[in-house]
C-alpha positions as CSV (number, residue, x, y, z in Angstrom):
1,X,96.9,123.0,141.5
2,X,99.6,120.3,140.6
3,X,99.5,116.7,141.3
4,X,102.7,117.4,143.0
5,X,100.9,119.9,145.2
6,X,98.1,118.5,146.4
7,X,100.2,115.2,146.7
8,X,102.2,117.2,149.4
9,X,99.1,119.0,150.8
10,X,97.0,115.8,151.5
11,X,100.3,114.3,153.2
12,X,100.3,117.1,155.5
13,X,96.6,118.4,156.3
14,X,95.9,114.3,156.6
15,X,98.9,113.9,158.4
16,X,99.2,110.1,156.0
17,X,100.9,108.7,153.9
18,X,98.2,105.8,153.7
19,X,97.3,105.3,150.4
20,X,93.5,103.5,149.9
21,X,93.5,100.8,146.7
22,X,90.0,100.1,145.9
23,X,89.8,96.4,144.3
24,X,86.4,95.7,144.5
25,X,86.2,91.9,144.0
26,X,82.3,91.1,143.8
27,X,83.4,87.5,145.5
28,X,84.6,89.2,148.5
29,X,81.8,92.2,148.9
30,X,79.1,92.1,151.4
31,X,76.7,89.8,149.3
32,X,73.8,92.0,149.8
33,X,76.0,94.6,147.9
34,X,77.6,91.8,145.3
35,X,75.1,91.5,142.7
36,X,74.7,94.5,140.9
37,X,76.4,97.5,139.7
38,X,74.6,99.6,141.8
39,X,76.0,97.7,144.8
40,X,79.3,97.8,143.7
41,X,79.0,101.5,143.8
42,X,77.8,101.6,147.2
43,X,80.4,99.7,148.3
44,X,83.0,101.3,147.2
45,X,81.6,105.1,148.4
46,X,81.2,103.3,151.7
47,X,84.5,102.4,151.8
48,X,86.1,105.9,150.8
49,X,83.9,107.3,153.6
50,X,85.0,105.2,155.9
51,X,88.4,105.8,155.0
52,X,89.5,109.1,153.8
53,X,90.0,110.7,157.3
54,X,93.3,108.1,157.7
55,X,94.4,108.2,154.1
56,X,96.1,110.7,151.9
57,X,93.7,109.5,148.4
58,X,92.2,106.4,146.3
59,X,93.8,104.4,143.8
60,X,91.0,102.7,142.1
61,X,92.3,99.6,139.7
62,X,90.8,99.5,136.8
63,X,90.4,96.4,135.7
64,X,88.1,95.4,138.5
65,X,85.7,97.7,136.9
66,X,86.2,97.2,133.5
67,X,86.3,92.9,133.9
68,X,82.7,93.5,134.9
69,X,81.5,96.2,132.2
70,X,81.9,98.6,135.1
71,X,83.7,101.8,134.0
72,X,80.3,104.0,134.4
73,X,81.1,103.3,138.0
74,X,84.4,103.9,138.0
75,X,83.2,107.0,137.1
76,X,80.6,107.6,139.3
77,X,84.0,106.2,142.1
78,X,86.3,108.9,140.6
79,X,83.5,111.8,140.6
80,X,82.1,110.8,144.4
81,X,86.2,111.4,145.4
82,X,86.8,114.7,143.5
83,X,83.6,115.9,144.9
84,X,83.4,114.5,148.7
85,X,86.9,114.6,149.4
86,X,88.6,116.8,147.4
87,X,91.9,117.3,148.9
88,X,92.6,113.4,149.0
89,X,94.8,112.6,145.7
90,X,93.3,110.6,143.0
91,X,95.3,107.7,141.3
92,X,93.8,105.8,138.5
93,X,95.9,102.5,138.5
94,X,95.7,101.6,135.0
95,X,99.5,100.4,134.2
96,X,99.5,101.7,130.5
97,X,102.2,101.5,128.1
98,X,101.5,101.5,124.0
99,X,102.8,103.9,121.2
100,X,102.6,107.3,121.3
101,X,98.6,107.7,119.4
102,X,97.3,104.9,121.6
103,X,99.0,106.8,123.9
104,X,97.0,109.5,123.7
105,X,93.7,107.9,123.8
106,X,95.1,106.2,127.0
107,X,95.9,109.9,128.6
108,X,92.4,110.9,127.6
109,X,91.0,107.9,130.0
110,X,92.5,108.5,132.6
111,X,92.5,112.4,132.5
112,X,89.7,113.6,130.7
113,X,87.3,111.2,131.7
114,X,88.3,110.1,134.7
115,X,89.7,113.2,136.0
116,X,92.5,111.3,137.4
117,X,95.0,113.4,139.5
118,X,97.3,110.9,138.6
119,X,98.1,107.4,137.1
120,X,100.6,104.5,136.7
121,X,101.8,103.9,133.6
122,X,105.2,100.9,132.2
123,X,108.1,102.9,130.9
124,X,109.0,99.5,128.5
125,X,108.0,101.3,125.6
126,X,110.4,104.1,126.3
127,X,109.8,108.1,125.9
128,X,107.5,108.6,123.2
129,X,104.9,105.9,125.1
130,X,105.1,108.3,128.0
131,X,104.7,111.6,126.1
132,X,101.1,112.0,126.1
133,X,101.1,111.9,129.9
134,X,103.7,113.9,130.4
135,X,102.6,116.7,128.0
136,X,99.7,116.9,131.0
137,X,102.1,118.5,133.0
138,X,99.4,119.6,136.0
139,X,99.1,115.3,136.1
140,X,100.9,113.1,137.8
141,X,102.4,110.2,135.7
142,X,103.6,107.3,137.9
143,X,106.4,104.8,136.4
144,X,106.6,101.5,137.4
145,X,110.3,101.1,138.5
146,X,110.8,97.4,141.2
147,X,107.5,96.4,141.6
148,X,106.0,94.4,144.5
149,X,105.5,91.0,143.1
150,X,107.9,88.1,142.9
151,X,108.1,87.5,138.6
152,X,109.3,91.4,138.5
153,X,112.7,90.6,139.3
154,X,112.6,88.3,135.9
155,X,113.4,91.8,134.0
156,X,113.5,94.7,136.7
157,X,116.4,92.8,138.3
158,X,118.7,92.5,135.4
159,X,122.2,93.6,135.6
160,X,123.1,96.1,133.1
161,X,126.0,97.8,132.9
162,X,126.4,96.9,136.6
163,X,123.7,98.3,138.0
164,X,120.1,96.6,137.8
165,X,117.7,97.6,135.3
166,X,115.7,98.8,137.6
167,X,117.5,101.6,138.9
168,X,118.4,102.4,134.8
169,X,114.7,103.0,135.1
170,X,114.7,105.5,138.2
171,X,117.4,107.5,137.1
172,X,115.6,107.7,133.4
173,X,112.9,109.4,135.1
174,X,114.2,111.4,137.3
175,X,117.3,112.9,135.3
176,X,115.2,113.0,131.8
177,X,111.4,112.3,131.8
178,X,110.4,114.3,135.2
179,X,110.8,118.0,133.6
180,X,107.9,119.3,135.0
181,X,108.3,117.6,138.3
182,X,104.8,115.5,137.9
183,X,106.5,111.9,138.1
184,X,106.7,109.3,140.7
185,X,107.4,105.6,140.7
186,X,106.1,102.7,141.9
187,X,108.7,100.7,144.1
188,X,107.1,98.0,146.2
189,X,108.0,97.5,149.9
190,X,108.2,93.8,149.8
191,X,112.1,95.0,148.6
192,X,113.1,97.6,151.5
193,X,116.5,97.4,150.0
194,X,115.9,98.1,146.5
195,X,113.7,100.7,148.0
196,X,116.2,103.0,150.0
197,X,118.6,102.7,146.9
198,X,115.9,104.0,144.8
199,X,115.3,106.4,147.3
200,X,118.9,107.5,147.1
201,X,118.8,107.8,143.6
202,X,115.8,109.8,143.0
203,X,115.5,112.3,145.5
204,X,112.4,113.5,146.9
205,X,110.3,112.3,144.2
206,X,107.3,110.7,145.3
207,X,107.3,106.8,145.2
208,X,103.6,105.0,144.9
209,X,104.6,102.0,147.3
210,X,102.2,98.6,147.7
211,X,102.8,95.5,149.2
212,X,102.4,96.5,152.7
213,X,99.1,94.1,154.1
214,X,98.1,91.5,152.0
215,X,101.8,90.9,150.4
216,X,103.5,91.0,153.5
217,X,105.6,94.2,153.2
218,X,107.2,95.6,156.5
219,X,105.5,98.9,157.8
220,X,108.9,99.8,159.6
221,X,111.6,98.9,157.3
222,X,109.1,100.5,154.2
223,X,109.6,103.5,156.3
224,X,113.2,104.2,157.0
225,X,114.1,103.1,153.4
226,X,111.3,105.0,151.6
227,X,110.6,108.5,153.3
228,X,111.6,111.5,152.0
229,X,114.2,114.5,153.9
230,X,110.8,115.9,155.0
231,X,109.2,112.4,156.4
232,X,107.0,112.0,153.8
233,X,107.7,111.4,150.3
234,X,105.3,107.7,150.1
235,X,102.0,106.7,148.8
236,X,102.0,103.9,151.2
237,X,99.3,101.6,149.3
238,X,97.2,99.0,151.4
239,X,94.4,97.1,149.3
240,X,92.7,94.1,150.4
241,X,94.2,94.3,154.0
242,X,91.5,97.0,154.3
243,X,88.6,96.2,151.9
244,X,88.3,93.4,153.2
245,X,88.8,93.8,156.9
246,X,85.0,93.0,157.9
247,X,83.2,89.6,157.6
248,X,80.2,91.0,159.1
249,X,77.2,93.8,158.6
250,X,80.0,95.9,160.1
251,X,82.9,95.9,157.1
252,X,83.3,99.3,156.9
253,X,83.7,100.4,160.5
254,X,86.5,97.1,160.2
255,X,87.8,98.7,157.1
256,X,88.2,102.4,158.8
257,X,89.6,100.6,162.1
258,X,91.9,99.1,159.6
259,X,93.0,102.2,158.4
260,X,93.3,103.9,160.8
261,X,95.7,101.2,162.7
262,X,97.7,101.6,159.7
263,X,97.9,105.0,159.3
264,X,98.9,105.0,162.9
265,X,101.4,102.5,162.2
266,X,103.1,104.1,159.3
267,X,103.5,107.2,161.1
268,X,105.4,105.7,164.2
269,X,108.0,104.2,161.8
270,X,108.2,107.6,159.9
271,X,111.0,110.1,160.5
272,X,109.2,113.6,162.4
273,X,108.9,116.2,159.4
């Protein structure tokens, strides 16, 4: 099966577009759980239990593994989803971007030892950078396009040609790079505008959307400017809003309440499919 089909599968059998970020920050875990990697591990299965019957998948960040020497656990993380929840989509949020041979090595990560459905790559590099992904044409390769954070508007905001660079970027991918239908971008909902005009641009395409929770992105405007004909169409990503929801022995019933409110949220903003 396809990214692309078990993307639109988990939105439908899970009825959400919720998307679960695990950042695993050993200041902020239970403290019982904080100090080794064995901890870490629990915490984050916990978690994923907790959460995966209001979420379509995972995107684990990799760097809060790897700052720690903790990639064994990432893929322990990555195995415990492919093997407890299997329908829920996996997205390893690495943000790549380098020449076509570290390229490869870089695909081989996230794909082959990972077993990533998908993962989020910078187009700056151009084409060639983006190859190895895309010659993985069962994986989903997800481009960062108007990102969620305040500095991206130093580039991504650019006027060129008369249009900003950012939507340069979306129609890139979805006119030359999305041949095999396996690309999304990543278009933060802390910009609902710049969101619906991607939208316009690309189609149904999926879009990998954070900044809802923590950053402050609006659930209801995120909605009507980012969903697809069908209703769906969004990874609707919500980190540290639901990690951390808990200050007490009972965090992850606080982190499924929280997911579940959200869930609920997003789908009363959502057009009916």
């Amino acid at each position: 099966m396809s990214f692309s089909e078990k993307l639109q599968n988990s939105w439908r059998q899970f009825d959400s577009l919720l998307m679960v970020g695990l950042d695993p920050d050993p200041a902020r875990i239970p403290m019982d759980l904080a100090t080794s990697h064995d901890g870490l591990l629990e915490f984050c299965c916990r978690i994923i239990e907790a959460t995966a019957p209001y979420s379509c998948g995972f995107k684990p960040q990799i760097a809060y593994f790897s700052s720690i020497a903790a990639e064994p656990v990432l893929e322990k993380v990555c195995a415990f989803i492919r093997d407890q929840y299997p329908d829920h989509v996996l997205v390893l949020d690495s943000k790549r971007g380098d020449i076509g041979s570290t390229a490869e090595q870089y695909a081989a990560e996230a794909f082959d030892r990972y077993v990533a459905d998908a993962v989020t790559i910078n187009p700056y590099m151009g084409l060639d950078s983006a190859q190895p992904y895309l010659d993985r044409t069962d994986k989903g390769v997800i481009v960062l396009c108007r990102t969620s954070n305040p500095g991206g508007s130093d580039l991504q905001a650019l006027d060129v040609g008369g249009k900003p660079l950012y939507l340069h970027v979306a129609e890139m991918i979805a006119n030359r790079w999305n041949q095999s239908g396996q690309c999304g971008l990543v278009v933060g909902a802390t910009f609902p505008d710049e969101l619906a005009k991607v939208r316009q641009v690309v189609g149904n395409m999926p879009l990998l959307v954070p900044g809802i929770g923590a950053q402050g992105g609006d659930i209801a405007a995120t909605c009507k400017a980012g969903c697809d004909s069908a209703g769906y169409g969004m990874m609707i990503n919500s980190s540290r809003a639901i990690l951390y929801a808990g200050k007490d022995e009972h965090w992850a019933q606080a982190s499924a309440m929280a997911a579940s409110q959200t869930r609920d949220s997003i789908n009363q903003y959502r057009p009916a499919s």
